[in-house]
C-alpha positions in Angstrom: -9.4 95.6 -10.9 -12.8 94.2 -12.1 -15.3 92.3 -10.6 -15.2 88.3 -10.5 -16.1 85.4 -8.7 -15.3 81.8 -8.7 -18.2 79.5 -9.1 -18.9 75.8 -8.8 -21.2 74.2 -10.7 -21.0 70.0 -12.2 -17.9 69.2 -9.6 -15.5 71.9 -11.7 -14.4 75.6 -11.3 -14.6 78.5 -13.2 -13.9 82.2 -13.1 -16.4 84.1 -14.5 -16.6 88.0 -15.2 -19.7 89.8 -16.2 -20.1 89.5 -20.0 -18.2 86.4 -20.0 -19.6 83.2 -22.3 -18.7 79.9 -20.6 -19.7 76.5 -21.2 -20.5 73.9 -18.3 -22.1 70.7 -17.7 -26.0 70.3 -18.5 -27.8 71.6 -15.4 -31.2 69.9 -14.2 -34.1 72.0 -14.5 -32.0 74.3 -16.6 -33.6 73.1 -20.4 -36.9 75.7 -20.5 -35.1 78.4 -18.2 -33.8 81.6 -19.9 -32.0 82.8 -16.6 -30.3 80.3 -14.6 -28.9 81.3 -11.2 -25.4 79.8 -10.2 -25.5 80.1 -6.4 -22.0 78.0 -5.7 -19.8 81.2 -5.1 -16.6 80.0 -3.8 -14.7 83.7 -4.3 -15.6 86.8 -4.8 -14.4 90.4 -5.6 -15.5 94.2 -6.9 -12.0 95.3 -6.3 -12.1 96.8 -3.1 -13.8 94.3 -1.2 -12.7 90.6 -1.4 -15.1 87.2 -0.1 -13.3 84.0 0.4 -16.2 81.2 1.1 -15.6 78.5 3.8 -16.6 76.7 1.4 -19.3 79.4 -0.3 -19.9 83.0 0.0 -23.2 83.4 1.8 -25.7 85.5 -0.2 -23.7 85.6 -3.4 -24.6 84.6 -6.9 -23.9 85.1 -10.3 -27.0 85.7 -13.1 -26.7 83.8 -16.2 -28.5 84.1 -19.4 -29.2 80.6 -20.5 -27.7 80.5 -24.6 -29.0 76.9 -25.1 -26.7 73.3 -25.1 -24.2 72.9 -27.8 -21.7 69.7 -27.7 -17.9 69.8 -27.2 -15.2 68.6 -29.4 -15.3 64.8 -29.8 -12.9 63.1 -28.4 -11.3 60.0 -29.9 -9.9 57.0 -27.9 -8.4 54.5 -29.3 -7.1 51.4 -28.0 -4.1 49.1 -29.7 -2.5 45.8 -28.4 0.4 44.9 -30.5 1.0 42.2 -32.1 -2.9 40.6 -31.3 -5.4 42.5 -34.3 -6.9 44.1 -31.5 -8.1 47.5 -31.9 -10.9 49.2 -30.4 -11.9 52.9 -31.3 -14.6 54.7 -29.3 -16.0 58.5 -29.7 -17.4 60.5 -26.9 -19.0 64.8 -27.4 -19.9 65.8 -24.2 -23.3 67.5 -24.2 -22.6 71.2 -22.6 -25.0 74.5 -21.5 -23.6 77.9 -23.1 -24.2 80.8 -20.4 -23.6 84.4 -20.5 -23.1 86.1 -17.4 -25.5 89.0 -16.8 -24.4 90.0 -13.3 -22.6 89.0 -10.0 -24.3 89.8 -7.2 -23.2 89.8 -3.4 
């Protein structure tokens, strides 16, 4: 068993394993910073010892090394009423931050 946590950051989840690349929400204050510190823990384990947060793991937090923004897929919706000539076709690329994680600390 290997080490991970489950952190919290931008109102969504992810599990995150040292090493591991993973793309979230831009982060305030995050733009200049080459290490960005993720201190939502939510779960955390090493294997032999397990932390369940009520709601976060006091003390823990996971080490990231900031990889810059990059943008997301866009997404196309498009909106037809029959029968009317109505059509209505909007784009949206969601700006993200790229992180790697260095190290998971409890």
């Amino acid at each position: 068993m290997s080490i991970y946590a489950i952190v919290e950051t931008g109102s969504k989840q992810y599990w995150v394993e040292p090493k591991s690349v993973l793309d979230v929400e831009l982060l305030e204050g995050a733009e200049g910073q080459k290490e960005v510190v993720l201190d939502r823990v939510l779960f955390f384990t090493d294997g032999a010892k397990t932390s369940v947060g009520t709601p976060v793991v006091k003390g823990a937090r996971v080490v990231c090394e900031n990889l810059g923004a990059v943008r997301a897929p866009k997404v196309i919706h498009y909106r037809m009423r029959r029968r009317k000539a109505s059509r209505r076709k909007h784009g949206h690329r969601q700006e993200l931050l790229r992180l790697l994680v260095k190290e998971i600390k409890a």
